[in-house]
N, C-alpha and C positions, 0 to 999 in steps of 0.2 A: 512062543510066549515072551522070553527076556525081548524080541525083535519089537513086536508089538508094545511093549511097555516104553519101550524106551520112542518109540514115533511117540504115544500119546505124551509123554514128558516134553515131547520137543513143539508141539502145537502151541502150548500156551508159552512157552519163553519166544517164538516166534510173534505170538501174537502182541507181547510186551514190548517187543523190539518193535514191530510196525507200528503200536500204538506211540511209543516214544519218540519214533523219526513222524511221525502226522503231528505231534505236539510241537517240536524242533521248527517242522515247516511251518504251520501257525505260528507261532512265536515271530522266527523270522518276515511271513508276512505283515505280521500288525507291526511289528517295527521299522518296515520298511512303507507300509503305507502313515503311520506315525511321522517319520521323518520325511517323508514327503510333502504330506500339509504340513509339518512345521517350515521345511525351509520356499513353501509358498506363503510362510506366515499369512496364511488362512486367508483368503481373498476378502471375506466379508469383514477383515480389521483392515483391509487398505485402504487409505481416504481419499477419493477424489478430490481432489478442487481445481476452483478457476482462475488460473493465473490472472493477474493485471497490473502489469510492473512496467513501470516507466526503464527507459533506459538509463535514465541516472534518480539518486536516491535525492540530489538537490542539484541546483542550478545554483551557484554564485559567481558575482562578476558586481568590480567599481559599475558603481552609478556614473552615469553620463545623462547633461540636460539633451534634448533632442527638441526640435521648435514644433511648434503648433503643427498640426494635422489641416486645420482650415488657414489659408492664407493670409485671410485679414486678421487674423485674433492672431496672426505672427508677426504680419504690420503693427498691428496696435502694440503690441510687446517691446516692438524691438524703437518704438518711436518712444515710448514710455521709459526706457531704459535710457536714452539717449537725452531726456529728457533730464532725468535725477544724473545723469552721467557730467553734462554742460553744470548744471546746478553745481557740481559738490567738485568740477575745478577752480582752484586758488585762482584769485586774478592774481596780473604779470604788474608788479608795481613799477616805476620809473626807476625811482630815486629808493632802497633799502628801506622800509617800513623799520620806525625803534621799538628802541626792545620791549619786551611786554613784561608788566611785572609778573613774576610767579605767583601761583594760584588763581590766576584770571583766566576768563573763557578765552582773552586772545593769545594768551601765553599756549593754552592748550592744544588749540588752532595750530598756532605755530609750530606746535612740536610733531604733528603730522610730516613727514617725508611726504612726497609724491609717489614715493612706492607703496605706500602706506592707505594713502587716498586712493591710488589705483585697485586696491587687493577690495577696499571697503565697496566699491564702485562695480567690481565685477563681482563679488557676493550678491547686490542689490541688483544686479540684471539678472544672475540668475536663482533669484529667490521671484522673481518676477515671473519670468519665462517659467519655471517649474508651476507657480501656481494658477498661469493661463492656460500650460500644456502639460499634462502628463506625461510622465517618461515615457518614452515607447520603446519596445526591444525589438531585437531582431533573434529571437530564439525557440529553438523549440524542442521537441522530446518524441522517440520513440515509445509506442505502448505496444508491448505484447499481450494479446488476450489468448490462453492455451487452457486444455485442460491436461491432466498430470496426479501423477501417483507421485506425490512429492518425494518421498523416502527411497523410493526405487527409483527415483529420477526417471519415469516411463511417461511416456506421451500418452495423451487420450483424442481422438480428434472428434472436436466438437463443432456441431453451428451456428452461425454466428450467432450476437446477443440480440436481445429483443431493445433492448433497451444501451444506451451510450450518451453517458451525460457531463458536463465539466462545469466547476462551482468553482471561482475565483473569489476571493476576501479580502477586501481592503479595510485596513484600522482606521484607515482614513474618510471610506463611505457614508455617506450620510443615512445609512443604519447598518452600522457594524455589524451587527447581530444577526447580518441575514446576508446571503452572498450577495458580493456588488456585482454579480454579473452570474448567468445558468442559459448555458450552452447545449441545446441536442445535439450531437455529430456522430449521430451511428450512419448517415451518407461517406463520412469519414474512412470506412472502415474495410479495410480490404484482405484477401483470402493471399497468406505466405503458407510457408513449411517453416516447423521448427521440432526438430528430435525425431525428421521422416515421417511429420504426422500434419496433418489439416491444420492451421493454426490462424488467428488475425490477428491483427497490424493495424495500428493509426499513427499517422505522425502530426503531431499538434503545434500546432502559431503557438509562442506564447507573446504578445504585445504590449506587458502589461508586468510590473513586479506584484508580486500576490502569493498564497497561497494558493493551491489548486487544487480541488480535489476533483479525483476523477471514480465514475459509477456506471457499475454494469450490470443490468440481468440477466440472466442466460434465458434461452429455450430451454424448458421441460423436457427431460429425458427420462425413459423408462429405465427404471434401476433393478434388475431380478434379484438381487440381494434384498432391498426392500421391499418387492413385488411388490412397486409401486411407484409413481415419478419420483424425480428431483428437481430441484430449482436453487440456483446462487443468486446473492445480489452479494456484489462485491463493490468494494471501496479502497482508495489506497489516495495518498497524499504526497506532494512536490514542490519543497520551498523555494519560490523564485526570487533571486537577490538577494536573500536576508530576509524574508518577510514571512513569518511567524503565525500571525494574530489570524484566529479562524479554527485553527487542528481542534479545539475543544467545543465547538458548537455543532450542532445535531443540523442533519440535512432535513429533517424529516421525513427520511426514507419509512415505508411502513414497517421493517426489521434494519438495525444498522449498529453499529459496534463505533461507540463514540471514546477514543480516548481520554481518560484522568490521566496520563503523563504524556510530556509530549514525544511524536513517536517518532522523531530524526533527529540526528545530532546523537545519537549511542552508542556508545560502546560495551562490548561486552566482556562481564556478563551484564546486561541491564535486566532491571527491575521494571517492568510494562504492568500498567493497570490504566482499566478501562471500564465500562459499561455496558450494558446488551440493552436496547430499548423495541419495545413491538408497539407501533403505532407512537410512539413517543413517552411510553410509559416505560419504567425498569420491568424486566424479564428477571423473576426471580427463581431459584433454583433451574435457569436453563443449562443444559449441558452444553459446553464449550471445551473444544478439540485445538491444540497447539501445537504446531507445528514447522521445521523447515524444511526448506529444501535441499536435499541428500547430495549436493553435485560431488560429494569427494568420493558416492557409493560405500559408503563404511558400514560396517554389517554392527547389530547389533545383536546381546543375548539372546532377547523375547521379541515373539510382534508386537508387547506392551511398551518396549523401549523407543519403538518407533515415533511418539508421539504422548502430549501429556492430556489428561482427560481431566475436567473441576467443573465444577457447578458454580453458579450466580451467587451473590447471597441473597438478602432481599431486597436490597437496593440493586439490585440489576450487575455490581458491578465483581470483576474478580480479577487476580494481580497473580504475574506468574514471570518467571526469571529465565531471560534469551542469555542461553549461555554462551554461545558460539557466533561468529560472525556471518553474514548471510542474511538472506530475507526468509522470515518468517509470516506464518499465518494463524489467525487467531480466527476460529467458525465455529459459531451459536448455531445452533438448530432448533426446530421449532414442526409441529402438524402444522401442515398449509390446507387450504381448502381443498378437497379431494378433485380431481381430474376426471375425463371420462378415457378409461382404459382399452385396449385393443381393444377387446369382447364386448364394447359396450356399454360397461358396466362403470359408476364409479369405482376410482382405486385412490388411494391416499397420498399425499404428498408431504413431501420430507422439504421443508426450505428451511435453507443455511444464509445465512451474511459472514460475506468474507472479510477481513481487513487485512492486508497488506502491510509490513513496515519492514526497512533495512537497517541492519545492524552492523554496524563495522567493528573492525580489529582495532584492540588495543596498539599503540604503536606505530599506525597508519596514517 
């Protein structure tokens, strides 16, 4: 009997013990699959987007006149100059002309130098030449088009855009308020590698001082986070020579993210506000996702660190602070028209407008 009494004693502290090594285990599993989606910071908070970055954030370089593009309008130019040029030399007197009294138009005359006439003389040839012939460059720019886990700096390989367009602005055109010039050049555009992933490539003429802007929409891809497509239209801007006037007016893209500050020339930390417009009207209360590009890989707390999240107000527009130097991205979302899905079936679509801008160091 004490044999027997004491096994049944021992059943149940055996059973407390495997119940608390089964609790132990559990525990240790959920914290181990715990910390396993944490440090994939949850797939479905990663942001895609679509690169579209020139290779420099601006072109500057002296102005230089450059002659006429047509032959004769460079004859006539340069006969025209030659023309005011013969005009506006002194004649050669014999005999020393006297003196002029002061304050008289020949006193004035007289106090010109020939160095003086000559500087005045080649101003008025090329104030001439400039207004027959626009400057013309000889420059141009790398565009990389990628897609990318921007925070993870991880490649995405996408294909190519459906669409590839460039909008030049001249303050000079005879209607500022609409590009002097919209170019297609998705022929342009060719298949590289970048980060061992699919990636495209344009390299762009530029001919021309101007503002540029450059625009892309991808192919629809199926997104199983959203069980459902995607679609970017992306935008990003390139001041060539000095030339400003344009970054604040609307393409008239049907979704597009229109700067209120201007978005080069920054340092950081800069203060960036802008607008969201759909069809040309303010997008109000849209959600708008900001972002840069991780290239130094630095880890953050949370997957919330990765990235700042704000709504529109009702004017479409919303203002948020690039603390760091780098290119960032600012992407509006919106329901697009629903697709037709593998199955058949419509599925929904998720479309975002990208905008692009570089932000440099203090110091640089």
């Amino acid at each position: 009997m004490p044999a027997t009494s004491a096994t049944s004693a021992a059943v149940p502290s055996a059973r407390r013990a495997c119940s608390r090594v089964c609790f132990l285990v559990a525990c240790f599993l959920c914290a181990a699959v715990c910390t396993a989606l944490f440090s994939a910071a949850s797939p479905c908070l990663a942001t895609r987007a679509t690169l579209l970055i020139p290779s420099k954030p601006s072109i500057e370089s002296s102005l230089a006149i450059v002659t006429a593009e047509n032959p004769k309008e460079q004859e006539a130019a340069q006969t025209q100059a030659n023309e005011v040029k013969t005009k506006a030399k002194p004649a050669k007197a014999a005999e020393p002309a006297p003196a002029a009294r002061p304050g008289t138009a020949k006193a004035e005359q007289a106090a010109l130098e020939p160095e003086t006439v000559s500087q005045i003389v080649d101003a008025v040839n090329a104030s001439i030449l400039a207004s027959i012939a626009p400057q013309q460059l000889k420059e141009e720019a790398d565009l990389l088009i990628f897609g990318m886990e921007p925070f993870r700096y991880r490649g995405i390989a996408i294909d190519p855009p459906r669409i590839f367009t460039i909008y030049r602005f001249d303050r000079d055109a005879e209607n500022p308020q609409r590009p002097a010039r919209r170019e297609d050049r998705l022929g342009d555009i060719e298949e590289i590698r970048y980060l061992n992933q699919k990636a495209w490539g344009a390299n762009v003429g530029l001919n021309r001082p101007g503002l540029y802007q450059f625009v892309i929409e991808t192919q629809p891809w199926w997104s199983p986070s959203e069980a459902g497509y995607a679609r970017h239209i992306v935008k990003t801007m390139l001041p060539v020579y000095g030339e400003d006037w344009g970054w604040d007016i609307p393409l008239g893209l049907s979704h597009e993210i229109v700067p209120l500050a201007r978005p080069f020339g920054l340092f950081a930390p800069a203060l960036f506000t802008a607008k969201v417009l759909v069809n040309g009207k303010p997008a109000a209360h849209a959600p708008v996702k900001v972002f840069r590009i991780n290239t130094e890989k630095s880890s953050v707390p949370t997957p919330w660190h990765e990235e700042l999240e704000l709504r529109t107000l009702a004017d479409g527009s919303f203002s948020v602070v690039l603390n760091k130097a780098g290119w960032w991205c600012c992407a509006a979302s919106r329901p697009g028209e629903p697709l037709k899905g593998p199955d058949g079936q419509p599925s929904p679509l998720q479309e975002s407008t990208l905008f692009w801008l570089y932000v440099d160091a203090q110091g640089k």
